[in-house]
N, C-alpha and C positions, 0 to 999 in steps of 0.2 A: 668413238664420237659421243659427246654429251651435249644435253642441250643445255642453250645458255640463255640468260634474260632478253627481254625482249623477242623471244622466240627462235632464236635461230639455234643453229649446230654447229656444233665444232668439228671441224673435219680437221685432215692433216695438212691442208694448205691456209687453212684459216677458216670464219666463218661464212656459215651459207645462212641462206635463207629459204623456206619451205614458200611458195606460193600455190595455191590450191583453188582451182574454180569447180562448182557443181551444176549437174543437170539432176534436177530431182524427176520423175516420173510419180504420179501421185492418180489413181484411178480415180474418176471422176464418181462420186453419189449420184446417181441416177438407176431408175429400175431396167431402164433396156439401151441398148448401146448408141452408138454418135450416129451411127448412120442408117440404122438398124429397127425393128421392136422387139429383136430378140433378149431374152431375161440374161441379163449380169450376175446370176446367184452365183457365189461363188461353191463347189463343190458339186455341180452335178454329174452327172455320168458322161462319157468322154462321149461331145460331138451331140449334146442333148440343147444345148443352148445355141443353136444355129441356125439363121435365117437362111435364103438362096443368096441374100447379097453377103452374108458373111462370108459365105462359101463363095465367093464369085464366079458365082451361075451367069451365063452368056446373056445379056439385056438386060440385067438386073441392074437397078441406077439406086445411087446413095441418096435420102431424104434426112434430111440436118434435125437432129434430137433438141428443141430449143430447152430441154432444161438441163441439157452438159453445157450451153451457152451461156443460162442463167447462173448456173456454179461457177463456170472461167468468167462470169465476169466478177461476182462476189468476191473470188480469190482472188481478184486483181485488187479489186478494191481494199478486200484484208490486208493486202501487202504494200498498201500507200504506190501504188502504180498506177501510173497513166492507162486510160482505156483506150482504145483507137473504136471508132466510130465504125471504121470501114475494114476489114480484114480478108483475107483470101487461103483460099486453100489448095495446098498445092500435091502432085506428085511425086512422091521420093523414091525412083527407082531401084530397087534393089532384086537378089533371089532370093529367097529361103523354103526347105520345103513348106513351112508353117505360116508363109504368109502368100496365099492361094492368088491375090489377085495379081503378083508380081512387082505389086507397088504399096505403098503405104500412104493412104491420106494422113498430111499434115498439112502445117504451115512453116514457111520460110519467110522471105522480104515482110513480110506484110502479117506478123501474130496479132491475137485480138486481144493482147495485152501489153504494155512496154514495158518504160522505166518505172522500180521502184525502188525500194529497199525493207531490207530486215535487221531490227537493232535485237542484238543477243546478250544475253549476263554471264557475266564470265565468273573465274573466282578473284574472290576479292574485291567483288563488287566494281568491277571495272567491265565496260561494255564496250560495243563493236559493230560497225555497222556496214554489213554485206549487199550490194547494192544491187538488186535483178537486171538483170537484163532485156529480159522476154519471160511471157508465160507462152507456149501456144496450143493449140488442142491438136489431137492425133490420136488415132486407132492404133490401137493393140495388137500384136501379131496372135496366133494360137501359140499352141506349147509342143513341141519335140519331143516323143517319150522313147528311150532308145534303154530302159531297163526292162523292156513285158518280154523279150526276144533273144536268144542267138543271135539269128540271122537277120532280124527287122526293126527299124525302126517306126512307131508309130505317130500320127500327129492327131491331138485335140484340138478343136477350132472352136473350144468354149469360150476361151478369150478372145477369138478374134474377132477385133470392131468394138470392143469395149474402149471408153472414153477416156482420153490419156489425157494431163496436164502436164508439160514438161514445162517445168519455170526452173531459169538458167539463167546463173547468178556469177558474177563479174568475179576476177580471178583477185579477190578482196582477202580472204582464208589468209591466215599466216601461221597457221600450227592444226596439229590433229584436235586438240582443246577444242579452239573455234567453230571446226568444223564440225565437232559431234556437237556443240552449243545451237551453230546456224539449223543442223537438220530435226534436232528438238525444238528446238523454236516454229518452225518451219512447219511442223507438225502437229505442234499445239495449234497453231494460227489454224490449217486446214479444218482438225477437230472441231473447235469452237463455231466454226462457218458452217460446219457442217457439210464442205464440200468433198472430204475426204477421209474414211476410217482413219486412215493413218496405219493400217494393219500392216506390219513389216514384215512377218512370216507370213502373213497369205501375198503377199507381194503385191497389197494396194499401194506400197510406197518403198520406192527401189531410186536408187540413187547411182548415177556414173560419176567419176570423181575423176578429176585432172588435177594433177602432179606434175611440178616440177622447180626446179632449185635455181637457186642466180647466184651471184657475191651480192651484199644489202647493195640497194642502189641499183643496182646493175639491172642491163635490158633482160627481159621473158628470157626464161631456158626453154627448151623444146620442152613440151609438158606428152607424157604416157595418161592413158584412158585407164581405170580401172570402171571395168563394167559391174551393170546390174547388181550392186550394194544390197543386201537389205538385215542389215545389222547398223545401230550404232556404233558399237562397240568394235565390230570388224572396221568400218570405215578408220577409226583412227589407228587400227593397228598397221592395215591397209598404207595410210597415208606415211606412219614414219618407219615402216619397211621399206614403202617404195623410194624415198627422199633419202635415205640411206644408201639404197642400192643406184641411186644416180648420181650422188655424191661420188660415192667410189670409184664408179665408173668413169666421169669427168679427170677425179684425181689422178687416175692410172693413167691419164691421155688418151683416153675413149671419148666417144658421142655418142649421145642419145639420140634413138631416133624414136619417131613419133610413132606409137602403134597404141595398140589396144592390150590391154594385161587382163588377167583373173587374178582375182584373191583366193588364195588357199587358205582356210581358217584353222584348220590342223596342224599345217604345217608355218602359218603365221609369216607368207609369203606369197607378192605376186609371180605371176609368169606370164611367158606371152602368147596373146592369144593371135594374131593377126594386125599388119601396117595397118595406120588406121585411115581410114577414106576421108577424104577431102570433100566439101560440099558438093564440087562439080563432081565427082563421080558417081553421087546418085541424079544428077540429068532432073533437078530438079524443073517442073513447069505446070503452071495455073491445071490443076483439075475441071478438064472439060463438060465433067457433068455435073460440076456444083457453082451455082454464079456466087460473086463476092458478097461475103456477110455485111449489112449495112443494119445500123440499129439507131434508137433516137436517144438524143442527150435525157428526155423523159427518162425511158427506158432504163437506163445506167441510175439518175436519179433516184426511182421506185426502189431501185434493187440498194442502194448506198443507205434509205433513210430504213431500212428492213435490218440490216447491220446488226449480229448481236455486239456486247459490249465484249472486245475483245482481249487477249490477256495482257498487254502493258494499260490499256485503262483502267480493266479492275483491279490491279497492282496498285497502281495511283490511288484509286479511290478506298482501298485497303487502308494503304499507310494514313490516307490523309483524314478519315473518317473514326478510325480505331487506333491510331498512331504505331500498326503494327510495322516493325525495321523492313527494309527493303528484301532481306535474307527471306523472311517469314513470310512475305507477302507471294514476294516468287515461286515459294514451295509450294503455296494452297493454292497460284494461279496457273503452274506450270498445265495443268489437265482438269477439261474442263470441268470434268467428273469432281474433282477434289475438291473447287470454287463452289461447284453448286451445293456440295456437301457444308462446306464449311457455311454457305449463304442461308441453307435449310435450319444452320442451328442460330443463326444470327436470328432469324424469322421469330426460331420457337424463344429465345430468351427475355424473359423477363425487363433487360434492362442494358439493350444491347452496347448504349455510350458506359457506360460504366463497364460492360462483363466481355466487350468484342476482343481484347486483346488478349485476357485470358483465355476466352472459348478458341483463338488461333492456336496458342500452347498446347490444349489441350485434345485438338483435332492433328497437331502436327507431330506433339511429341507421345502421346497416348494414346491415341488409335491409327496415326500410318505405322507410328512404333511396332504395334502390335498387329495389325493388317501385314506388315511386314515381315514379320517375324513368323506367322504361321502361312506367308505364302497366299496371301488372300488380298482380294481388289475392294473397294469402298461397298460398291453394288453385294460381298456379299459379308459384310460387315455384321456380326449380331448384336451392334451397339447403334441403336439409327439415331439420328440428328436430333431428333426431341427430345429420346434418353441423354445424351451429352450434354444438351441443355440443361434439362434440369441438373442434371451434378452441376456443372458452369451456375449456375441459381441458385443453387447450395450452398455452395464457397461464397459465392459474392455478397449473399445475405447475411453470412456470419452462421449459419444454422451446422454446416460441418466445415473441417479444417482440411488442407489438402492431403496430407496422409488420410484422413478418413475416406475422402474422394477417391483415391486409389483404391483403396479397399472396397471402396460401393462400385468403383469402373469392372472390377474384378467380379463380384458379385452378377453387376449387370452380363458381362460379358460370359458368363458360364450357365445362368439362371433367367436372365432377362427380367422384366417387371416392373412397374415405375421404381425409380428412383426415392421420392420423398416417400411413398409408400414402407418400401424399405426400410428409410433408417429411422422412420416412427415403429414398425415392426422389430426392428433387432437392436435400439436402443443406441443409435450411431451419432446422437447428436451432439454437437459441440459442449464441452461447460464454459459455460460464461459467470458463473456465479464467480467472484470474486472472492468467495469467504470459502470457497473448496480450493479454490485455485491456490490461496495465500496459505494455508495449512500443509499442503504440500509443498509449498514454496519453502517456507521454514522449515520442514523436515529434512527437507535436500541440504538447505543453509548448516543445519548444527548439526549435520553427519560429518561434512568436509570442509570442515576450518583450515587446512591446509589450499583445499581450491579457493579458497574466500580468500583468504590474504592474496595469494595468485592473481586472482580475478580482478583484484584492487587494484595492482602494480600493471596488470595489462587486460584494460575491457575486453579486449575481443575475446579473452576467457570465456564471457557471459555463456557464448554458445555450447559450452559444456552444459553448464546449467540446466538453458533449458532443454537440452535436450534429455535429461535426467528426466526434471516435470514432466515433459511430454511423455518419457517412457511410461511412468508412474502415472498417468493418467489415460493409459491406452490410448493417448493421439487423443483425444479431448479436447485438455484442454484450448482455450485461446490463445492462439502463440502470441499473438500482440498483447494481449493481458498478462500471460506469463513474462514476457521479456520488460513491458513497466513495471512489474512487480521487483521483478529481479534487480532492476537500475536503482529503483528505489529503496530497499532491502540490502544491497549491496553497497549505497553511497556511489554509484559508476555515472 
């Protein structure tokens, strides 16, 4: 099988098509849980973070945490979604050892979030746009630990009761692409809001992924559940394993049936874990000891004009402010971390209409470059935003040329110290004189008569040239002075 444009796969009866809906689960920002005032730290000792209502102790009644309310509803609002006024909370019958009270508060009929959507960038600068569903809020189970034993398994009830956001998104997805796009998307939104880490190894943000295949055109295929995600990068391996493995299966004149899978990331396959349950078999109905969540159009208002400015805004306001490409703008606003970096150097510059577009260059391809390269996040960067500036102020002023800027980014990042400081100390600044410049200019000229007549016959030679000058001037001199010299000197 190969895939082919437009997204689909070749199989051996002809093309299919991947269709893919998600349930993100995203833990709610809050110090203590949905129903709870027991602490959310993540990492404490097993069974240390636990109320009697987590533990569902006999009387003990659930009390509604209103600031996992105020984050479901901000993240509704992040996500261009309907808010509902009136919401309910309901029980979802199930067993597991790890969830004590033999049910799980959530919501069904009635979430406190509806319709909205998420528009994603894809490559090639074409976009896409994932339509939600639902957000709703739900409690956490605890954790299953079946490695401390031989013979026992144990359970942690740190997490249980901690504050779930499950937002579930219309079976829109048409490739693995997409999907790793929507859940980075997805996650930069939460970060920005501030509603949710986004931490994917500590499992603030796990993802269940439905899969399944049609002819283009054609009605839903049964879609398979791959559970509890929490890789990007698994998800899509995930998704065109399992589209593969249905494909096949159809072909041979098998059926799919609906179950729940695991993804093996070792073995870069799912398998099954269990049929998957249908709504009626957890017996959902209204939680008796919680009455319906009711809030004022005020309320929602307060919390919408609080809004920070989110990343397709300050995308916009990137390009259209410093005329940086759409490609550039996306990279500095993918996290939020990176935006505010890049806004801390815009702050410190000199001359931000004139030098914003190069200080993006040089936040994107000279310090993530190199943050990159030895394994390092922005926070622990030894180049900070005001040092970056002034190099970005150096260049723009004409005082050093960009190779010298390299060479001081270098400096800085090994040494630290101000910037102009420096290169009045080690003698790094541009020549601008014109009468040093042109003396080397002719020396280069009547060593290589043979590049001059060349150069004649075809300009784009020049850049031999100056690159000579520039060698011979340790990076000094003025590359624009050099290159009028040169045209003019050369007849070009």
């Amino acid at each position: 099988m190969s895939v082919m444009g437009r997204n689909l796969i070749k199989g051996a009866t002809g093309d299919w098509e991947i269709v893919v809906g998600m349930e993100v689960h995203a833990q709610v920002t809050s110090n203590s849980k949905l129903f709870s005032g027991a602490s959310t730290e993540f990492g404490g000792e097993p069974n240390s973070h636990v109320s009697l209502i987590d533990a569902a102790m006999p009387g003990m009644l659930p009390v509604i945490n209103e600031e996992c309310i105020r984050q479901a509803v901000r993240t509704g609002l992040g996500l261009n979604a309907r808010i509902n006024l009136r919401s309910v909370f309901d029980r979802k019958n199930y067993f597991y050892p790890d969830l004590p009270q033999g049910y799980q508060i959530s919501q069904y009929k009635s979430p406190i979030v509806g319709e909205g959507e998420v528009i994603v960038e894809l490559a090639g600068g074409e976009t896409a746009t994932v339509g939600i569903e639902r957000l709703h809020l739900e409690q956490d189970a605890g954790k299953s630990l079946h490695d401390q034993s031989p013979t026992m398994s144990f359970v942690d009830l740190n997490r249980s009761g901690v504050a779930l956001m499950e937002i579930v998104s219309r079976p829109d997805i048409r490739s693995s692409e997409q999907a790793k796009a929507y859940v980075s998307k997805l996650r930069s939104i939460l970060r920005y809001l501030g509603t949710c880490d986004g931490d994917m190894e500590k499992g603030s943000l796990r993802a269940d992924v439905n899969v399944s295949v049609r002819k283009p055109g054609g009605p839903l295929g049964t879609r398979c559940e791959i559970k509890n995600m929490n890789s990007i990068n698994f998800i899509g391996q995930a998704i065109e394993y399992e589209a593969r493995r249905q494909i096949e299966i159809i072909e041979d004149g098998g059926t799919i049936g609906q179950e729940t899978r695991l993804f093996d990331p070792n073995k870069g396959e799912t398998r099954s874990m269990r049929s998957k349950e249908e709504a009626h078999d957890y017996r959902y109905f209204p939680d008796p000891d919680l009455l319906p969540l009711e809030f004022s159009e005020a309320f929602v208002a307060g919390l919408k004009a609080d809004l920070p400015e989110l990343p397709d805004q300050k995308k916009a306001r990137f390009v259209a402010a410093f005329g940086l490409s759409a490609y550039d703008a996306g990279v500095l606003v993918a996290e939020r971390e990176s935006a505010e970096f890049y806004e801390a150097v815009l702050t410190a510059l000199a001359n931000k209409e004139r030098d914003g577009k190069l200080a993006a260059n040089w936040v994107i391809n000279e310090l993530f470059g190199r943050l990159n390269k030895e394994g390092r996040d922005i926070p622990a960067s030894p180049v900070s935003a005001a040092q970056l500036a002034a190099i970005v102020d150096l260049i723009g002023e004409g005082t050093i040329s960009g190779k010298i800027a390299k060479d001081l980014f270098e400096i800085v990042w090994q040494e630290g110290g101000d910037p102009r400081a420096l290169v009045e100390e080690r003698g790094m600044k541009q020549v601008t004189d014109l009468g040093a410049i042109e003396k080397v200019v002719d020396d280069i000229i009547a060593a290589n008569p043979d590049k001059v007549a060349q150069a004649r016959e075809k300009p784009q030679l020049i850049g031999w040239f100056v690159g000579q000058v520039m060698k011979s001037s340790g990076g000094k001199a003025n590359p624009q002075a050099v290159n009028d010299l040169l045209k003019s000197k050369l007849g070009i």
